[in-house]
N, C-alpha and C positions, 0 to 999 in steps of 0.2 A: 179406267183409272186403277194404277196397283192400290191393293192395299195396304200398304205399307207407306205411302206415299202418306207426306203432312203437307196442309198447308200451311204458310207462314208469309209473315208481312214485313218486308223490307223498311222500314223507315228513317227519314234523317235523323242527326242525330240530335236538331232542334225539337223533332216533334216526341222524339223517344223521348227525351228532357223535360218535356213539358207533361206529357201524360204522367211519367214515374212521378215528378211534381205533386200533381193532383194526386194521386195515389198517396203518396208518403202523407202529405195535408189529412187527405180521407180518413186513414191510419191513425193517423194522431187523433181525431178524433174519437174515432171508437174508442183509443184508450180513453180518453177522457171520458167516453159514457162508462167503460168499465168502473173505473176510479171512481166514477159517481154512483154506481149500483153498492162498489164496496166498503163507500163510505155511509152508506144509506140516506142518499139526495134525495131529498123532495119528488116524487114524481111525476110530476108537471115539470119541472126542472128538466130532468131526464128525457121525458117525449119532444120537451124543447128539442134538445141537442141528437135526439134521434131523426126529427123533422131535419133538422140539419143535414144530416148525413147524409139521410134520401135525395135533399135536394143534390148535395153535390154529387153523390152517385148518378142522378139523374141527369147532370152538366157533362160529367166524364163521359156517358154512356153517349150525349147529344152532338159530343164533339168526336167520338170517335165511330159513330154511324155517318158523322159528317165525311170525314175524311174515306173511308170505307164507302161509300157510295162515288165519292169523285175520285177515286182512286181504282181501287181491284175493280168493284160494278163495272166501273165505267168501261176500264181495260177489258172487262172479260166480254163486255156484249160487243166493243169493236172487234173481239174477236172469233164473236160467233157460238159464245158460249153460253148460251139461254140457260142454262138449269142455272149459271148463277144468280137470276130473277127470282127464281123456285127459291132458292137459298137466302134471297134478301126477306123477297116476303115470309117464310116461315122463321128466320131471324125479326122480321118486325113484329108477327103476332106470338112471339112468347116479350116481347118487350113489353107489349101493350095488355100484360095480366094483369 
């Protein structure tokens, strides 16, 4: 493989739409914990909306290990290309810290 080479993911422009979506939502969130640190919220308040976040980070992260497995995995072992297993598994045990 050159070095220089990146990899990258072609996506529709439904799915591109949907994830920037969750992203932007995400986003808005954090600021609202900011605004909440800055206003000095309640702390419990705050962990609320941090639980929050995680969760959604952890929707975004479920829905795009989804696609990412029936997509590039999928593609890459029809094509013979094992280390991208290596690659899944050492992407799912840094998920799973």
């Amino acid at each position: 493989m050159d070095c220089c080479s990146h990899k990258k993911t072609i996506r529709s422009e439904e799915e591109h739409k949907k994830l920037i979506n969750r992203l932007n939502r995400i986003e808005g969130q954090i600021r609202g914990i900011k605004n909440m640190v800055e206003k000095d919220a309640y702390c419990n308040d705050i962990l609320i909306q941090v639980s929050a976040v995680n969760s959604a980070l952890n929707s975004f992260n479920k829905e795009l290990l989804s696609r990412h497995i029936k997509t590039c995995v999928a593609r890459d072992i029809r094509e013979g290309k094992d280390e991208t297993i290596d690659e899944l598994v050492t992407t799912l045990q840094k998920l799973m810290k």
